[in-house]
C-alpha positions as CSV (number, residue, x, y, z in Angstrom):
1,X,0.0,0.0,0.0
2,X,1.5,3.5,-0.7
3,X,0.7,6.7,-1.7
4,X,0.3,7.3,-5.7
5,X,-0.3,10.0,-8.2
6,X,-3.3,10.3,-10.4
7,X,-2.4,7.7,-13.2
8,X,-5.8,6.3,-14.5
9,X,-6.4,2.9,-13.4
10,X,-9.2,0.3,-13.1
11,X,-11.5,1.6,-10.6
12,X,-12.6,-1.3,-7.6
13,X,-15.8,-1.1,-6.3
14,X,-15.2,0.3,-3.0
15,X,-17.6,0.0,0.4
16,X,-15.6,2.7,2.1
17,X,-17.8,5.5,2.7
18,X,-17.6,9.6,1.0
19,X,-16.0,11.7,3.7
20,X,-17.2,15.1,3.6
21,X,-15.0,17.9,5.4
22,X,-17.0,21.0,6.9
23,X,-20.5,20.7,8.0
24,X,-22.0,24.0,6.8
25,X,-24.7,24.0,4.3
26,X,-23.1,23.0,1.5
27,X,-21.6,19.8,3.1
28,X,-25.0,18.9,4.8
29,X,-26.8,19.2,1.4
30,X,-24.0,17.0,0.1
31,X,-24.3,14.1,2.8
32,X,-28.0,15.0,2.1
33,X,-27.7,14.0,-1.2
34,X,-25.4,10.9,-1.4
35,X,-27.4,9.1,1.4
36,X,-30.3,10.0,-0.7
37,X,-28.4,7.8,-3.6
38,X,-27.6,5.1,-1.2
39,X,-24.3,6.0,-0.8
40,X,-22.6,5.8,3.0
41,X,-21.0,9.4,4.3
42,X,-19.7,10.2,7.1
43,X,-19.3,14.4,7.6
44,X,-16.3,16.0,9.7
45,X,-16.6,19.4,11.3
46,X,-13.8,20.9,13.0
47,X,-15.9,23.4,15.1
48,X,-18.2,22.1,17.4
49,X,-21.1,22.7,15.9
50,X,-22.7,22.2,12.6
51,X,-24.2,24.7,9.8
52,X,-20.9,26.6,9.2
53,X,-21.7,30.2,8.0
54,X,-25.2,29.5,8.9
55,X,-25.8,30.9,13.1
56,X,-29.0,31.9,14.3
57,X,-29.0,32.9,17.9
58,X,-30.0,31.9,21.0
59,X,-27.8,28.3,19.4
60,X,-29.2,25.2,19.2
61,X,-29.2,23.7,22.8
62,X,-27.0,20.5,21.6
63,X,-27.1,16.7,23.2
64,X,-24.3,15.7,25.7
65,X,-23.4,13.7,22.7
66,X,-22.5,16.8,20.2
67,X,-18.7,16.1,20.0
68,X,-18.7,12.4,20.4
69,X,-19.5,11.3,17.0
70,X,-23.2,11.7,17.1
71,X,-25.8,14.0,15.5
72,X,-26.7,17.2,17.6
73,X,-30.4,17.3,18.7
74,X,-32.4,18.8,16.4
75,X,-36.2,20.6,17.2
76,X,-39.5,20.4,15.7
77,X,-41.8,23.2,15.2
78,X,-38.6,25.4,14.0
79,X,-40.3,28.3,12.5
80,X,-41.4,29.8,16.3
81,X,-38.1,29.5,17.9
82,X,-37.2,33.1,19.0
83,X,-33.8,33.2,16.7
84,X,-31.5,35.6,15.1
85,X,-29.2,35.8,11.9
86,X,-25.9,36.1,12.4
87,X,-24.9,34.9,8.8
88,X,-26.6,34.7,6.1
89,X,-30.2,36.0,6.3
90,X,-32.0,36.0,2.8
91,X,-32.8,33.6,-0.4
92,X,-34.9,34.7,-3.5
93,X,-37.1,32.4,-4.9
94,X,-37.1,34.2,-8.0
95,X,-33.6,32.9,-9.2
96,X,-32.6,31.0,-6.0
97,X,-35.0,27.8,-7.3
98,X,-32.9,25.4,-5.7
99,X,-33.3,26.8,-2.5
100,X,-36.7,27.7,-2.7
101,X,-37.4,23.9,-3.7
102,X,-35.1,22.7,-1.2
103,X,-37.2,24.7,1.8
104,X,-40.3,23.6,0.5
105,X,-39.4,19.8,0.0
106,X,-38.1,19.6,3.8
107,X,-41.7,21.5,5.2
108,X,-39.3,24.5,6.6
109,X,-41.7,27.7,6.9
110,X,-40.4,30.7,4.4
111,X,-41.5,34.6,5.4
112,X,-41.0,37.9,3.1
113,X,-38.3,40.2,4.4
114,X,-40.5,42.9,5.8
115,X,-39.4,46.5,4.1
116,X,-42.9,47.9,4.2
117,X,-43.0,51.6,5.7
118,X,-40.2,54.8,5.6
119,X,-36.7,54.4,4.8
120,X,-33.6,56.0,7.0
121,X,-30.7,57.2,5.7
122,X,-28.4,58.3,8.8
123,X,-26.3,61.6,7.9
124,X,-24.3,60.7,11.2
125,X,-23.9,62.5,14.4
126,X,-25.9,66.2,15.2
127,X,-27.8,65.6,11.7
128,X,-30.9,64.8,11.0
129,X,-31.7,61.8,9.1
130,X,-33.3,61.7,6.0
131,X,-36.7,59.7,5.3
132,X,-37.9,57.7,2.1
133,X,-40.9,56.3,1.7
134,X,-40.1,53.2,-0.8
135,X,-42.3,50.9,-2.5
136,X,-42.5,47.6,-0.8
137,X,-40.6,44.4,-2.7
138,X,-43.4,42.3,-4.0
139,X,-44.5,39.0,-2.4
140,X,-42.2,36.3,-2.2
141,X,-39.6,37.8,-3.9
142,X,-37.0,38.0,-0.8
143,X,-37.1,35.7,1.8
144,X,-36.3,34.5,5.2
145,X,-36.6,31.2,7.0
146,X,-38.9,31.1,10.8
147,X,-36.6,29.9,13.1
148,X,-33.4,31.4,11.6
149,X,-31.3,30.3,8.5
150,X,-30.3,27.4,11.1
151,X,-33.9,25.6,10.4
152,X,-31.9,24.5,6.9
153,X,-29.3,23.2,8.9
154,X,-31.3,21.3,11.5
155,X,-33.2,20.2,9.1
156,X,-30.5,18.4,6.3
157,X,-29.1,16.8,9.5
158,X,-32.0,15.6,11.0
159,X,-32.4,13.2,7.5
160,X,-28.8,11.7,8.1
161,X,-28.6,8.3,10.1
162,X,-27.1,9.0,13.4
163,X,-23.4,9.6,13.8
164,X,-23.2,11.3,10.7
165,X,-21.8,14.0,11.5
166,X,-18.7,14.4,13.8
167,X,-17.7,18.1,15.4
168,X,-14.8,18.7,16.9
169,X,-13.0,16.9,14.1
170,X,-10.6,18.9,12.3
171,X,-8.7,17.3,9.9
172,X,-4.5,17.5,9.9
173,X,-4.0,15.7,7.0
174,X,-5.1,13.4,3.5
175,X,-3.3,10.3,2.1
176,X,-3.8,9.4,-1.2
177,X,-3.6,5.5,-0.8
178,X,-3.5,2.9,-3.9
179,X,-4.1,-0.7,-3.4
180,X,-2.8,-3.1,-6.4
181,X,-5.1,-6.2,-6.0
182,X,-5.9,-8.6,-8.5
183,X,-7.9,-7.6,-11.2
184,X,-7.6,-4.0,-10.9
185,X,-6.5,-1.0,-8.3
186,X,-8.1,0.4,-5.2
187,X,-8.0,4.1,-4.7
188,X,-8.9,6.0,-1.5
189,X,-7.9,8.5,1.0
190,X,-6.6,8.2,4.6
191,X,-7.7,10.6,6.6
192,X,-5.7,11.9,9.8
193,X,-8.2,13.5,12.2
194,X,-6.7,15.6,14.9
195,X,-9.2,16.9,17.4
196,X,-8.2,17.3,20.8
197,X,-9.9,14.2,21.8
198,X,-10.5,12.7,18.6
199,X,-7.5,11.7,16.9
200,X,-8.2,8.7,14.6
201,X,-7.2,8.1,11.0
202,X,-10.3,6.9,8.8
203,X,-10.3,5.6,5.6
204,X,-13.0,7.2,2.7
205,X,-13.7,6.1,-0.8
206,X,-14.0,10.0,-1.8
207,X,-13.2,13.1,-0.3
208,X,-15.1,16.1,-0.4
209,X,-13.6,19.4,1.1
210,X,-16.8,22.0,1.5
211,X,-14.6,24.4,3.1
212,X,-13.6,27.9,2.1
213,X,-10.7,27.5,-0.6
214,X,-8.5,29.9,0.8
215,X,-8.2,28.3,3.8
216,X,-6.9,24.9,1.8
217,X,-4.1,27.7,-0.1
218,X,-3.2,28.5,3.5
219,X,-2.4,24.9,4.8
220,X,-5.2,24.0,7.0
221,X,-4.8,20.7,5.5
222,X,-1.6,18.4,4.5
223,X,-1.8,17.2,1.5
224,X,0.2,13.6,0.2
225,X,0.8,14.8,-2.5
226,X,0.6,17.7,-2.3
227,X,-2.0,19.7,-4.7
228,X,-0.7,20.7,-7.5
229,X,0.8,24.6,-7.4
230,X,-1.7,25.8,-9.8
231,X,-4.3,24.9,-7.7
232,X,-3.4,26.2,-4.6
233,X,-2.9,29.6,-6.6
234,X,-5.9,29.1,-8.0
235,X,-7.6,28.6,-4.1
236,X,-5.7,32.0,-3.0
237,X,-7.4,33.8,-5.6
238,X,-10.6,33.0,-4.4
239,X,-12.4,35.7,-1.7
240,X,-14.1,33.8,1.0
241,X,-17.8,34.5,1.2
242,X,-18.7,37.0,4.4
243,X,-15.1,36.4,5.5
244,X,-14.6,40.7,5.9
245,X,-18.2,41.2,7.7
246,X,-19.6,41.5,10.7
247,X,-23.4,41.6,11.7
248,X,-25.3,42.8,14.5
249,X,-28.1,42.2,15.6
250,X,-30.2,43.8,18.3
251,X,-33.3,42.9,20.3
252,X,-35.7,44.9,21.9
253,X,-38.6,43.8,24.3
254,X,-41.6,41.8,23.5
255,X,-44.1,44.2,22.4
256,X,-47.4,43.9,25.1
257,X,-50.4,41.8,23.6
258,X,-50.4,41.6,19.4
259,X,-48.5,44.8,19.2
260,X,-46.5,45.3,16.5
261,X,-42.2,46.4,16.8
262,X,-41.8,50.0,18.1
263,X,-40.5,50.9,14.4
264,X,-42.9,49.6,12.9
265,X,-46.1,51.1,14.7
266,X,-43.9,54.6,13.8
267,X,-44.5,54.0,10.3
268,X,-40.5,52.9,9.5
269,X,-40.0,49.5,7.5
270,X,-36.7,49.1,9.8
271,X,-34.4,49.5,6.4
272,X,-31.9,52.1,6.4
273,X,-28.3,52.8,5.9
274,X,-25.7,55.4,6.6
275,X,-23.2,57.4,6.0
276,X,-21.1,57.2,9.2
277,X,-22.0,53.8,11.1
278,X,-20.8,51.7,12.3
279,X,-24.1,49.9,10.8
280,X,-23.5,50.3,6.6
281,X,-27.4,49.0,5.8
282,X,-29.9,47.8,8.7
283,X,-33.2,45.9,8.1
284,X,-35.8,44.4,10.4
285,X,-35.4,40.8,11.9
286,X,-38.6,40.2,14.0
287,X,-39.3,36.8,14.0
288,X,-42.5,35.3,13.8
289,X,-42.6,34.8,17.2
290,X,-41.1,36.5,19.9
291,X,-39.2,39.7,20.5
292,X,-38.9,42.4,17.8
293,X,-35.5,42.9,16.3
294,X,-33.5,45.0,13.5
295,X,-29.9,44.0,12.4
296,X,-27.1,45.4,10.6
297,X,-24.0,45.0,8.6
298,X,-21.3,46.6,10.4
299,X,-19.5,48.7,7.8
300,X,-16.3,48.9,9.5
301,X,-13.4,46.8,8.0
302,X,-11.4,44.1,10.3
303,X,-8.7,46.4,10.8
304,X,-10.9,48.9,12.2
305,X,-13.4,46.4,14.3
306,X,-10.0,44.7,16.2
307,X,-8.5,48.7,16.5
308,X,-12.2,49.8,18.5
309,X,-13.3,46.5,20.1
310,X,-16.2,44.7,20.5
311,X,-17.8,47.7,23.3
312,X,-17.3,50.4,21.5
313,X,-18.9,49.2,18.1
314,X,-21.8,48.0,20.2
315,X,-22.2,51.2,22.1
316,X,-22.0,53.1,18.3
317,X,-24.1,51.1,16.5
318,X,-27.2,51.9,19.3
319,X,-26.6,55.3,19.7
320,X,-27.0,55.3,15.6
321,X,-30.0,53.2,15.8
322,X,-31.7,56.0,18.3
323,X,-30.7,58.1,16.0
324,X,-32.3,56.3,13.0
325,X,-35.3,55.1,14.9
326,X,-35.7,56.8,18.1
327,X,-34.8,56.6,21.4
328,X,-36.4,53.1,22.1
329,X,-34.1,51.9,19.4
330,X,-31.0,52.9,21.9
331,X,-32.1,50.9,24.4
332,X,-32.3,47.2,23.4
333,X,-32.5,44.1,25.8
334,X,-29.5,42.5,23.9
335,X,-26.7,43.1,21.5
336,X,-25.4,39.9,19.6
337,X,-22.3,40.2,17.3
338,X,-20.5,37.7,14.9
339,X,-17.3,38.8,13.3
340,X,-16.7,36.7,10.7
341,X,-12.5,37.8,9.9
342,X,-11.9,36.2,13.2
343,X,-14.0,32.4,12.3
344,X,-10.8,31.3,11.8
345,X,-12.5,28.4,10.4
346,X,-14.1,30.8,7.7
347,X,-11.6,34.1,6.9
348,X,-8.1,33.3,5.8
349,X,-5.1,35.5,6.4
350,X,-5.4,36.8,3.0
351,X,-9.0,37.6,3.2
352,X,-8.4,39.3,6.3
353,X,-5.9,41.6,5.1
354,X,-7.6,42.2,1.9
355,X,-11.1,43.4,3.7
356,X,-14.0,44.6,2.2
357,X,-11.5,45.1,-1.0
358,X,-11.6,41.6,-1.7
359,X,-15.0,41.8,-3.2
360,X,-17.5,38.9,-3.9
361,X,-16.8,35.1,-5.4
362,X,-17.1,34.8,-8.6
363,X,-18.9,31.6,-10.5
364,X,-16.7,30.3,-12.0
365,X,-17.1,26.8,-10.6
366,X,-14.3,24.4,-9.9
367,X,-10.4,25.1,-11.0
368,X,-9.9,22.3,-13.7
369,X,-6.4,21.6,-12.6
370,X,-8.3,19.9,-9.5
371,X,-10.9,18.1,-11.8
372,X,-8.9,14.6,-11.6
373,X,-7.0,14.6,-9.0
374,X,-5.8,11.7,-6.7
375,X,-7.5,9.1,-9.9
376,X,-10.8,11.1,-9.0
377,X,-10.8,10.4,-5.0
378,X,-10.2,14.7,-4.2
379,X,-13.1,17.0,-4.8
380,X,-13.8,20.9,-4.0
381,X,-17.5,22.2,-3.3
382,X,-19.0,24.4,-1.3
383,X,-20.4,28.0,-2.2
384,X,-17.0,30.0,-3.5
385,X,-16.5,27.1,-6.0
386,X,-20.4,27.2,-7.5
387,X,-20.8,27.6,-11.0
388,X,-23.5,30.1,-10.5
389,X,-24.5,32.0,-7.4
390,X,-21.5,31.8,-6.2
391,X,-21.5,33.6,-2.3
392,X,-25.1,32.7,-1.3
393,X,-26.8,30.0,0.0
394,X,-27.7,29.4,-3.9
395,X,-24.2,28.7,-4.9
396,X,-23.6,26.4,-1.6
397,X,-26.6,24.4,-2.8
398,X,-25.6,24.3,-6.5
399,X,-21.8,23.2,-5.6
400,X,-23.6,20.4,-3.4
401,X,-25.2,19.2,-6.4
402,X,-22.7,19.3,-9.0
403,X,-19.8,17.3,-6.7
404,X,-22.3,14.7,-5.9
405,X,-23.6,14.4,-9.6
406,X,-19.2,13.8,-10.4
407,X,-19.3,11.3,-7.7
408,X,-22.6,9.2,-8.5
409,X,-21.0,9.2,-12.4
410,X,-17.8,8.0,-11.3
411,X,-19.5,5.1,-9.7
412,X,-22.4,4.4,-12.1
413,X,-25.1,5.4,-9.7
414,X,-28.7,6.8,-10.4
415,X,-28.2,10.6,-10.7
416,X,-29.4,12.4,-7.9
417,X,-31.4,15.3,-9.9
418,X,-34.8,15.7,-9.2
């Protein structure tokens, strides 16, 4: 047994299972997939907890499992949890179709992004903000999830068989290993897991690596052999979606009886933007039950976020909301922040540095110089490597789909397109 390069050989039918590595969306919606084909996955995640990108707050309360190799408890009745987008927020039916199939084939409950009322634009500190009255967006056209973003997530995990999906599992390194048996050649990875109290190796027909690309340029994972150096300066090219952004969220009290959120009864839609921050563009994020909320993107870069701190942006961002929306606004029960340059599981060095100056993914799909590699054993997915959509929940979806159809080929299996 030893490690090989990619010379085309006779395939053997292999019962090892497909590892995937990341358990965001676009990893669940894999495992998702192949078990749908009958094919056996197992799914690594080296955070300990699932959906990636994907957080809606208060979390998930988790098993006393989560970290042992078993599936964190999921919840029914998602849509009237009392939860908060701290990633991605949005999907539109109108070109996302895969999403808006995906949401409607797993029973998850979707709810227009309320923008109905006066617009803010903040002129900053000792001005007065201007008002717009906009046209609402029509029906259906821009979308949110009850329960958070994180419904998907519970959701694609709750139809894998248990012990699935493994947190706390972050991967040191990949072997490509070729067997010479009679009649043909076995191909497959090894795979060196080195979590602080999982350390294993495991053994996987496939790999699929649904983690930002960047991070792979970086070395977050060994390669033997190593990728190929167009690839990995292919991968360094590649912006990692939300990597410079940070989002806030805050949340006022529960309105008394069927009231409606302060902002609202005011006549404001709870959109705005502005000119000084540190919010860039705010919207409304009540749920459909529970207490009223509006969030924003914070329009500070890294650089400036890490020079201020975490207090002083929160104490900014509601004195501009008071400003914006009135005094009320400057009082919220809670402040939640995510600052997505310092997921080190999400923003690489580069992205870091590069800030909101390293733009948006492009779909270009997969690099072809990593098309064949390891005899077909190595793939690349997830969002940033989509062929369209690349950046949204869209592109995460379509990436999903096009690694698995690669796979299913590869092993004559019943394509997985509905």
């Amino acid at each position: 047994m030893q490690a090989s390069g990619t010379t085309p050989s006779a395939p053997i039918k292999s019962q090892l299972p497909v590892a995937i590595v990341g358990a965001g969306v676009s990893g669940l919606y894999t495992a998702f997939l192949l078990h749908r084909a009958g094919v056996p996955v197992r799914v690594f995640e080296a955070r300990k907890r699932i959906g990636g990108r994907v957080i809606s707050n208060p979390p998930l309360i988790l098993s006393d499992s989560e970290g042992k190799g078993q599936n964190p408890t999921v919840r029914d009745n998602s849509a009237r949890y009392e939860r908060y987008d701290l990633g991605p927020s949005w999907f539109w039916p109108g070109s996302h179709h895969r999403m808006a199939s995906l949401t409607r084939e797993l029973g998850l409950y979707s709810l227009d992004q309320y923008d109905s009322g006066t617009y803010v634009l903040d002129q900053g500190s000792g001005r007065t903000p201007a008002y717009f009255r906009s046209p609402s967006s029509s029906p259906g056209s821009m979308m949110r999830l009850g329960g958070g973003m994180f419904s998907l997530v519970e959701a694609l995990a709750r139809h894998l068989p248990e012990g699935t999906i493994e947190t706390n599992s972050p991967i040191q390194s990949l072997t490509h290993i070729r067997e010479d048996l009679k009649g043909g050649v076995n191909d497959h990875v090894n795979i060196r897991i080195a979590g602080a109290k999982n350390k294993k190796d495991i053994q996987a027909s496939h790999v699929i690596l649904a983690i930002p690309p960047r991070l792979l340029a970086e070395g977050t994972v060994e390669f033997d052999p190593k990728l190929p150096k167009e690839a990995v300066e292919e991968f360094a090219k590649i912006p990692t979606w939300m990597a410079p952004h940070a989002k806030l969220v805050a949340v006022y009290p529960k309105p008394n009886g069927k009231g409606k959120a302060f902002w609202r009864e005011k006549g404001f839609s709870g959109s705005g933007s502005s000119q000084e921050g540190p919010l860039s563009e705010i919207h409304d994020a009540v749920p459909v039950e529970g207490r009223p909320a509006l969030f924003g993107f914070v329009g500070w870069s890294p650089s400036e976020r890490l020079k201020y701190g975490e207090k002083e942006l929160k104490d900014a961002a509601k004195k501009q909301l008071g400003r914006m929306f009135g005094a009320e606004a400057a009082n919220p029960e809670s402040v939640m922040l995510v600052d997505w340059s310092k997921e080190v599981r999400t923003a690489g060095k580069a992205d870091v540095a590069a800030g909101f100056a390293a733009g948006h993914p492009a779909s270009k799909g997969v690099p072809k110089c990593t098309e064949k590699l390891w005899n077909g054993c190595l793939h690349f997915s997830g969002s940033e490597l989509a062929e369209d959509n690349a950046g949204y929940l869209e592109g995460a979806l379509g990436a999903a789909e096009a690694v698995v159809q690669k796979i299913t080929k590869q092993c004559n299996l019943p394509s997985t397109s509905n």
